[in-house]
MARDO-662471 format. One record per residue (C-alpha): residue in three letters; residue number from 1; x, y, z negated. Coordinates in nm, 3 decimals. Each point is the difference from the previous one (the first is absolute). Layout:
MARDO-662471
["ALA", NUM, [X, Y, Z]]
...
//
This chain:
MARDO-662471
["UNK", 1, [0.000, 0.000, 0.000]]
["UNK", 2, [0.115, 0.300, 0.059]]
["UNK", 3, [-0.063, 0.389, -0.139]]
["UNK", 4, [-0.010, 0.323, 0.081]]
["UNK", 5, [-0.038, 0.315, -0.145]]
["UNK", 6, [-0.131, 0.382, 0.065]]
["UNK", 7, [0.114, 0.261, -0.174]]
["UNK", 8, [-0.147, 0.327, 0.043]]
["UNK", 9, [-0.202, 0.247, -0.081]]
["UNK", 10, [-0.339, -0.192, 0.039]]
["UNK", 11, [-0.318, 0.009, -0.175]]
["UNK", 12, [-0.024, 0.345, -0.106]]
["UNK", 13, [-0.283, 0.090, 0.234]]
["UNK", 14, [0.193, 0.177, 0.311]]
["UNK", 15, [-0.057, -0.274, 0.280]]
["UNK", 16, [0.294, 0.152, 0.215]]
["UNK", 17, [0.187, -0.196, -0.255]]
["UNK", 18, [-0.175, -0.294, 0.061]]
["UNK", 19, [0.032, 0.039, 0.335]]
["UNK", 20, [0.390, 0.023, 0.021]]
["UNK", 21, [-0.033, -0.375, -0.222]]
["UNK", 22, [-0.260, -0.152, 0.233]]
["UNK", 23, [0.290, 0.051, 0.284]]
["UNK", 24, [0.254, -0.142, -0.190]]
["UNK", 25, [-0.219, -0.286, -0.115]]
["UNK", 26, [-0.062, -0.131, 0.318]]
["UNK", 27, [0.348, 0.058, 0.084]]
["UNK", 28, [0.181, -0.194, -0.319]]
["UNK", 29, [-0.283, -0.165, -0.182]]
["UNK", 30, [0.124, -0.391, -0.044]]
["UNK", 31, [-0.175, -0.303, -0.143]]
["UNK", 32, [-0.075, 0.174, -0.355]]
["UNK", 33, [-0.077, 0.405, -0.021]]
["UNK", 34, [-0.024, 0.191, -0.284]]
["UNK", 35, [-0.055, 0.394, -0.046]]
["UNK", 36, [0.106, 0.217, -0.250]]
["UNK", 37, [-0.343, 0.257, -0.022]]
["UNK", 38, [-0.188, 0.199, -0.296]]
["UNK", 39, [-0.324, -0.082, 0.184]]
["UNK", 40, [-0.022, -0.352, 0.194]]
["UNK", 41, [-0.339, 0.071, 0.118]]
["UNK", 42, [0.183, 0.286, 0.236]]
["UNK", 43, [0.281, -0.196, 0.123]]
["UNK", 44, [-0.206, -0.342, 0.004]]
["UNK", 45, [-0.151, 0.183, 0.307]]
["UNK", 46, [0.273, 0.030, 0.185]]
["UNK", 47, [0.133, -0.370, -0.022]]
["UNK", 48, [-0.046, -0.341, -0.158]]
["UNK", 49, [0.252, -0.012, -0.322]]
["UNK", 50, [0.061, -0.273, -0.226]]
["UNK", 51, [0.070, 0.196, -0.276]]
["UNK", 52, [-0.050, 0.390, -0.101]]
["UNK", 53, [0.231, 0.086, -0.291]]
["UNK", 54, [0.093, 0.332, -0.166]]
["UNK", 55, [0.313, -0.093, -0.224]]
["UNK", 56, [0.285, -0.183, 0.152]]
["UNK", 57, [-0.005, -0.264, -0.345]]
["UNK", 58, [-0.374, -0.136, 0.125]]
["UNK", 59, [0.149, -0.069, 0.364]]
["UNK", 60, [0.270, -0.194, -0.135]]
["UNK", 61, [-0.163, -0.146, -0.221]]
["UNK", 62, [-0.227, -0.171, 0.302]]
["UNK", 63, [0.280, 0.005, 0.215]]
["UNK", 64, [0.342, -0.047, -0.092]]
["UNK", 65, [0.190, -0.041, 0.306]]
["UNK", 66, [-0.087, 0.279, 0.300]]
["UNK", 67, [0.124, -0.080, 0.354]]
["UNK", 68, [-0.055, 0.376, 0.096]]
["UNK", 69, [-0.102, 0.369, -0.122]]
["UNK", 70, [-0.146, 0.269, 0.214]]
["UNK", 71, [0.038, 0.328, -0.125]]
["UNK", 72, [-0.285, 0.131, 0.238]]
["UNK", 73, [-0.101, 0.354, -0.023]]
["UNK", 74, [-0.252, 0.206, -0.204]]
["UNK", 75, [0.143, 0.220, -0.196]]
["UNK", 76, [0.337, -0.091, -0.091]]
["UNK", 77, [0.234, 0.252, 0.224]]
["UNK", 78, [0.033, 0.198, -0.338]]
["UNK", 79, [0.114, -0.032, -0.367]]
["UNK", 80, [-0.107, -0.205, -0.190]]
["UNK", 81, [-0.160, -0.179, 0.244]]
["UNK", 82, [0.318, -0.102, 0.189]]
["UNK", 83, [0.167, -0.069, -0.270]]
["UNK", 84, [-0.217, -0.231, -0.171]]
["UNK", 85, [-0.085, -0.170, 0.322]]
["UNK", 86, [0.374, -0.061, 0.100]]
["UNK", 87, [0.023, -0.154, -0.359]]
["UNK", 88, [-0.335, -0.265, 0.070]]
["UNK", 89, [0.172, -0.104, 0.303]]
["UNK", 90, [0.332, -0.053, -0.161]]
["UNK", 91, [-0.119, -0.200, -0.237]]
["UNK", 92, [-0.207, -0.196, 0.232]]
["UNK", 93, [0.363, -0.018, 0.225]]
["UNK", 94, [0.167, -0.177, -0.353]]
["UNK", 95, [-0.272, -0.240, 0.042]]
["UNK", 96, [0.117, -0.077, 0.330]]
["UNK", 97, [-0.222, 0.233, 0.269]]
["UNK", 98, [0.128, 0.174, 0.308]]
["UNK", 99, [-0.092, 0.354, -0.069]]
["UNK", 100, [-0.211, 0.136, 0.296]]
["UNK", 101, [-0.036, 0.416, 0.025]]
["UNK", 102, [-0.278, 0.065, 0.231]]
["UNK", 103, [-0.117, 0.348, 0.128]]
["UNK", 104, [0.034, 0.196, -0.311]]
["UNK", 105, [0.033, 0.398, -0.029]]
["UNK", 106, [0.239, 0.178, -0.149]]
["UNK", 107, [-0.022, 0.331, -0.174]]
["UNK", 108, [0.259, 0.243, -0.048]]
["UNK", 109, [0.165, -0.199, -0.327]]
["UNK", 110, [0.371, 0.021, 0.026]]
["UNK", 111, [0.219, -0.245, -0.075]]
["UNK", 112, [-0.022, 0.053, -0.409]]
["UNK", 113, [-0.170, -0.318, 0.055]]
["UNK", 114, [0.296, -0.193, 0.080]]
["UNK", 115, [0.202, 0.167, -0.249]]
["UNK", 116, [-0.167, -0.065, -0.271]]
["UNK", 117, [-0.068, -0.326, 0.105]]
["UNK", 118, [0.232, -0.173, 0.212]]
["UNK", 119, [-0.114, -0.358, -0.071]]
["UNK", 120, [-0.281, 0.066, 0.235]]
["UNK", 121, [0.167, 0.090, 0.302]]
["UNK", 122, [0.075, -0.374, 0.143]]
["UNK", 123, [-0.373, -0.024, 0.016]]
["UNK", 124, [0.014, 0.235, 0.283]]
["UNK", 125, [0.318, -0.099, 0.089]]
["UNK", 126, [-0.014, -0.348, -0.006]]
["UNK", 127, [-0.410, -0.048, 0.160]]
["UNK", 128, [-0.028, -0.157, 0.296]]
["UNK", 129, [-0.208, 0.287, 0.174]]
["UNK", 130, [-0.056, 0.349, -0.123]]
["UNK", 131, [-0.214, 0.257, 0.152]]
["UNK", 132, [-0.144, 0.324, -0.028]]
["UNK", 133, [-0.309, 0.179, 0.131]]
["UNK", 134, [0.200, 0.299, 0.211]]
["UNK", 135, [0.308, 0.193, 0.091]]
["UNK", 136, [-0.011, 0.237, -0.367]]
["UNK", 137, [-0.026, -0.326, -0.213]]
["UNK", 138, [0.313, -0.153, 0.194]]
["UNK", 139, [0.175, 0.354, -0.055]]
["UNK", 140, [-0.017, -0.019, -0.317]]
["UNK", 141, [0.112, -0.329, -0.096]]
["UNK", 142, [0.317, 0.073, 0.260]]
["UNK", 143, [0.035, 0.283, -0.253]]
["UNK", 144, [0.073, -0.230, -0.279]]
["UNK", 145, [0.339, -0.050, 0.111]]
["UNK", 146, [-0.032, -0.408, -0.062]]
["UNK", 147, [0.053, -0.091, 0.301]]
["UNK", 148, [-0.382, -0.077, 0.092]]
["UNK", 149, [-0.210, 0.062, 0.330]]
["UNK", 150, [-0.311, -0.171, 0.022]]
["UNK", 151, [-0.222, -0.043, 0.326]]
["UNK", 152, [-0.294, 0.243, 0.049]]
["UNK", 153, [-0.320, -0.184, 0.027]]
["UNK", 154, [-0.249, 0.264, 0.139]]
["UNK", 155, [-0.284, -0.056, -0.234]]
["UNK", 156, [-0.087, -0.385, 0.150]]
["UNK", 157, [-0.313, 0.026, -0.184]]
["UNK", 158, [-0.182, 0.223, 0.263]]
["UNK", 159, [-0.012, -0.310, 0.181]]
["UNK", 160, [-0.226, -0.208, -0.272]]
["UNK", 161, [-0.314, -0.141, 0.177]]
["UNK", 162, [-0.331, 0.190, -0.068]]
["UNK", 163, [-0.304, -0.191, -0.182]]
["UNK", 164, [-0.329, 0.105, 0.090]]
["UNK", 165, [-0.202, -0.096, -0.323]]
["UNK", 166, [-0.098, 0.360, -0.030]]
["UNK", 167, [-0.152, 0.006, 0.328]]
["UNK", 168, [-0.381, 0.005, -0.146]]
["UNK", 169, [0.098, 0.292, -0.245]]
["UNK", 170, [0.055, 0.235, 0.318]]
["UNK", 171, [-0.237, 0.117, 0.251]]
["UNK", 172, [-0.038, -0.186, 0.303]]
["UNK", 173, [0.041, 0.354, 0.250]]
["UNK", 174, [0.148, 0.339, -0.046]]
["UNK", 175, [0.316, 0.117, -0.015]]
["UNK", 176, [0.198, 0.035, -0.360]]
["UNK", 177, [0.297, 0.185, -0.139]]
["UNK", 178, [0.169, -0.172, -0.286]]
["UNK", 179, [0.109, 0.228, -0.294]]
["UNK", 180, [0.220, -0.135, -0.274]]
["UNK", 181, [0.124, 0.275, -0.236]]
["UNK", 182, [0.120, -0.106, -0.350]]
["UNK", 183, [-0.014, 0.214, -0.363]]
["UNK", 184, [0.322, 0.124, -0.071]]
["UNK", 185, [0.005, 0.333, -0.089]]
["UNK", 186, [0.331, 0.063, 0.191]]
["UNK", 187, [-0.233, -0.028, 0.319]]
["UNK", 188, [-0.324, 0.158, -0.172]]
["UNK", 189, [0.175, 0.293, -0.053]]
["UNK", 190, [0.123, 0.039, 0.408]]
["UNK", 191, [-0.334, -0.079, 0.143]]
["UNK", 192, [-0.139, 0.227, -0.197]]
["UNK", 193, [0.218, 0.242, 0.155]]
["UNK", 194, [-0.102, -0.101, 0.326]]
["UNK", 195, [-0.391, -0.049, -0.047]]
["UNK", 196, [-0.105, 0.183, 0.320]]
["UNK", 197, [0.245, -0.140, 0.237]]
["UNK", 198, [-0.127, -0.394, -0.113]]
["UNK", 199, [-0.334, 0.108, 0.073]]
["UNK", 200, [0.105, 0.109, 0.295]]
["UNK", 201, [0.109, -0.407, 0.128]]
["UNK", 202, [-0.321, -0.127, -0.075]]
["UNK", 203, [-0.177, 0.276, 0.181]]
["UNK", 204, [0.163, -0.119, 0.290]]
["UNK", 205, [-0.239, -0.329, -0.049]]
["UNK", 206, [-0.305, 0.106, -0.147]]
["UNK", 207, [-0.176, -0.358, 0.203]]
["UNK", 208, [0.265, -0.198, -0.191]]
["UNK", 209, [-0.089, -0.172, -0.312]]
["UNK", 210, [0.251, -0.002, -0.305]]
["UNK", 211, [0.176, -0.324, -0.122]]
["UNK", 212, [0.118, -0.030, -0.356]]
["UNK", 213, [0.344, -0.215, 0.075]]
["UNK", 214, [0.011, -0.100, -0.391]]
["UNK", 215, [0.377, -0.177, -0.035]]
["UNK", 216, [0.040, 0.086, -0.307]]
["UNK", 217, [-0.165, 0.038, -0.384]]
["UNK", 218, [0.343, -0.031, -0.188]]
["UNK", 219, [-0.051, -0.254, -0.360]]
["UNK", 220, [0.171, 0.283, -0.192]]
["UNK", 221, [0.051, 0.330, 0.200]]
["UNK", 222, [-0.363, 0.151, 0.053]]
["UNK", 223, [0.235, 0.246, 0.225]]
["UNK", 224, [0.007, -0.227, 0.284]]
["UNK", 225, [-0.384, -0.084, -0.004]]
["UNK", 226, [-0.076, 0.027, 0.358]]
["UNK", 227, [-0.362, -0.023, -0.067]]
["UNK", 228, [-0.021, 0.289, -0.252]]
["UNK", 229, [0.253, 0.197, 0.252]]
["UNK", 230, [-0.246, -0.076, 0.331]]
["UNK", 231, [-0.302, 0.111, -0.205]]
["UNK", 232, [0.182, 0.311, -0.145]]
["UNK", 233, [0.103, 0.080, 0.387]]
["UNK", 234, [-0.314, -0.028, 0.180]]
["UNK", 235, [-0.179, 0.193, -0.285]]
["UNK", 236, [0.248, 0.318, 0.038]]
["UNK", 237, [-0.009, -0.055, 0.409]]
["UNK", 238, [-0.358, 0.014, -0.032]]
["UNK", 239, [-0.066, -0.335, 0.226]]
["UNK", 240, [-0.116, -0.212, -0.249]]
["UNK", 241, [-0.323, -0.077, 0.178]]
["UNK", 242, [0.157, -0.138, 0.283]]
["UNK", 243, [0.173, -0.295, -0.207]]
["UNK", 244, [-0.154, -0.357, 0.039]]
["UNK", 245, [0.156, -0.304, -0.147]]
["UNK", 246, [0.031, 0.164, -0.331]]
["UNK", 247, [0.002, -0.335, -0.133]]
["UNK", 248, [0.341, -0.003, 0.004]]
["UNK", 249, [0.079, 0.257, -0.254]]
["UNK", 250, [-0.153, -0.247, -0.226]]
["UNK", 251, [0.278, -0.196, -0.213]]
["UNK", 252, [-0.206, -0.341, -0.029]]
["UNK", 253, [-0.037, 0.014, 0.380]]
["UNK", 254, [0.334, 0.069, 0.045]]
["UNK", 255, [0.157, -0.235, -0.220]]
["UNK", 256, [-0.225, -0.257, 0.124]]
["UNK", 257, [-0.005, 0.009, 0.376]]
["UNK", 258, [0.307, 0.286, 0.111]]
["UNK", 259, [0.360, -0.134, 0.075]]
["UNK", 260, [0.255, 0.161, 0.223]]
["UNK", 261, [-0.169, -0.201, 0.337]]
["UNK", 262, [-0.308, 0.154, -0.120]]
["UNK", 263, [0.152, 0.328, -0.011]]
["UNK", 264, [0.108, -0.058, 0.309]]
["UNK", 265, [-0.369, -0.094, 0.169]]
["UNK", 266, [-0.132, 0.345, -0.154]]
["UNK", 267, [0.314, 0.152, 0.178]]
["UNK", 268, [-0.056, -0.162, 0.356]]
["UNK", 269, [-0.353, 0.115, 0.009]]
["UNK", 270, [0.111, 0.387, -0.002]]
["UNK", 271, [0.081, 0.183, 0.261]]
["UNK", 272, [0.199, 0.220, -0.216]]
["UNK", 273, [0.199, -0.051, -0.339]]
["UNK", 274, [0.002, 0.312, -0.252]]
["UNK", 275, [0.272, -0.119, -0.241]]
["UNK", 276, [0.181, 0.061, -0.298]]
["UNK", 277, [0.119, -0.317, -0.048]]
["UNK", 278, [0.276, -0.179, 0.158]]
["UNK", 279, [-0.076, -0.348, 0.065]]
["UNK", 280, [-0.317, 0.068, 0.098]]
["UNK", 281, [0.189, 0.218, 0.263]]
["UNK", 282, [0.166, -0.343, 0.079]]
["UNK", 283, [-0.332, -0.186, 0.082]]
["UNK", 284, [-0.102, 0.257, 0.219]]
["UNK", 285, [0.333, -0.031, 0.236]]
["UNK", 286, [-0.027, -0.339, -0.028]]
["UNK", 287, [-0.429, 0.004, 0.124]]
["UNK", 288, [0.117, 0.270, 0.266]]
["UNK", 289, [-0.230, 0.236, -0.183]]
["UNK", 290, [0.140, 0.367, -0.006]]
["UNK", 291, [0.064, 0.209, -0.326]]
["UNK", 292, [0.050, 0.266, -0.148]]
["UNK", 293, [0.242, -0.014, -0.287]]
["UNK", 294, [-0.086, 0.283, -0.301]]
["UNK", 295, [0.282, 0.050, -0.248]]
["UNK", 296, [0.159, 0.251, -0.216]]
["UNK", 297, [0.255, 0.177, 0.169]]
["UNK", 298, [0.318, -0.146, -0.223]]
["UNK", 299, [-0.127, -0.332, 0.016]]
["UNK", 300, [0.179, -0.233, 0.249]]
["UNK", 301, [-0.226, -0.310, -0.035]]
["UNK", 302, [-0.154, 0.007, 0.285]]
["UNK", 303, [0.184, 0.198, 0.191]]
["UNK", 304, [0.252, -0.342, -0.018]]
["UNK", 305, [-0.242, -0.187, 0.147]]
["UNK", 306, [-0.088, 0.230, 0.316]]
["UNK", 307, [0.389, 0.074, 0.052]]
["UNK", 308, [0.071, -0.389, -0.014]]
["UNK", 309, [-0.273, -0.138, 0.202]]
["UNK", 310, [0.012, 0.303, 0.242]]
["UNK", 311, [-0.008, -0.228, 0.308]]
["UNK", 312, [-0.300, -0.212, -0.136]]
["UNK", 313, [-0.231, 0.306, -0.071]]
["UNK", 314, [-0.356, 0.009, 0.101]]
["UNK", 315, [-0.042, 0.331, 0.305]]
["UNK", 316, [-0.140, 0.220, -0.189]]
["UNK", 317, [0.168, -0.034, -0.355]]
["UNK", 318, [0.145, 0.279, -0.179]]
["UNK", 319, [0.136, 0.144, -0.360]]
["UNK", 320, [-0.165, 0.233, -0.188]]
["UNK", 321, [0.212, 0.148, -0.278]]
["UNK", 322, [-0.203, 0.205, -0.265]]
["UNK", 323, [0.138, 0.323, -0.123]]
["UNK", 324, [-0.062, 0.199, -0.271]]
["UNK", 325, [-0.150, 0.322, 0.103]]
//
């Protein structure tokens, strides 16, 4: 028999994260899968797992020897993330796995990391394949002096198939524009600032209907509640009565019948993509749906994405950095 294990960032109610694991679960899963997640009814949706765990002592203590360990996205490209991913997997690698680093970002974290603990750099060193998400993540590990340059994956998980169970929940006819906008008040405080140019975009489609595109409703951070943000957005742009399949805004629903191929179905049935958020910026490129990508001006998120998948872009896609007035 043998094991495998995902480390990530999984479970905490953003399904981009779960989307970057569903990639790399069809990519490394083996004979026996198990998932590190604070919320197994999220990631169970994105793949079947033989065991969800969320302290490295319950793992082992099912599964003493692991063949392999995916560190595989969601949230880890920063401290303490990174670090205390890096040490999972090298503790998994004493137990004899082949440490796999699969389409992870990486934020702007130095090498202090490294410094202050060296014991984890064979696990990047020493995997058999380590990747990153774009051209700034693989800058910035080159930075780190160790001797380290990993492959650039180009977000693989725009390609995940789409899953039409939420066909019924949307109208048959008429044309849509999918809006996902989350709570942070670093954004809330930019679109305010730029209340009568927003309006103006959906003026340009007063036919259209408007989507809620609800990837995330975070288990801890009511900041990244796309549901709260979409209603709080379409209340101040004063287009709340177009809205249909507000059912999605509802957290049962969601956590009962949305994962990231879901999200994905919502996306495919736009013809456009208002978005704050970046992997649902990824599903759109990879449903050939165009977007428009809303972010505070000093945020490079998504601005990543559109610079590294430049030649995959839907006609029609653009940026839209918010400044304050």
């Amino acid at each position: 028999m043998s094991v495998c294990v995902f480390l990530g960032g999984f479970g905490f109610g953003n399904l981009g994260d779960e989307a970057c694991l569903e990639t790399s679960f069809k990519l490394y899963r083996l004979e026996t899968n198990c998932a590190f997640t604070v919320n197994p009814v999220v990631t169970g949706k994105v793949g079947s797992f033989d065991l969800f765990f969320r302290d490295i002592k319950e793992l082992f203590d099912h599964y003493p020897r692991i063949d392999r360990v995916v560190i595989a996205g969601g949230g880890v490209g920063f401290n303490p993330s990174f670090k205390d991913n890096l040490d999972w997997a090298l503790r998994c690698k004493t137990r004899g796995a082949e440490v796999v680093v699969h389409n992870i970002g990486i934020g702007k974290i130095g090498n202090e990391w490294a410094l202050a603990w060296p014991y984890l750099v064979p696990v990047l060193a020493e995997a058999k394949s380590f990747s990153v998400r774009d051209f700034r993540s693989k800058a910035e590990v080159e930075s780190w002096d160790l001797g380290l340059s990993p492959e650039v994956s180009f977000y693989p998980e725009r390609n995940l198939e789409v899953r039409e169970t939420l066909r019924e929940h949307l109208p048959v006819s008429g044309e849509f524009i999918g809006v996902s906008i989350n709570n942070r008040p670093e954004l809330w405080d930019v679109i305010k600032d730029n209340r009568d140019a927003l309006r103006q975009i959906f003026a340009s489609f007063r036919g259209s209907s408007i989507v809620p595109v609800v990837s995330t409703i975070h288990e801890f951070d009511s900041a990244e509640h796309d549901n709260v943000g979409f209603a709080r957005f379409v209340d101040f742009l004063g287009i709340a009565d177009r809205v249909v399949f507000p059912q999605a805004c509802d957290r049962d629903f969601w956590l009962g019948n949305i994962g990231p191929s879901d999200i994905k179905y919502v996306i495919s049935r736009c013809r456009l993509l208002v978005s704050a958020r970046k992997h649902n910026i990824i599903h759109a490129i990879g449903a050939r749906v165009p977007f428009i990508g809303v972010f505070e001006f000093n945020n490079d998120s998504i601005p990543r994405v559109f610079q590294t998948l430049f030649n995959e872009l839907p006609h029609g896609s653009s940026l839209y950095p918010l400044y304050p007035s």
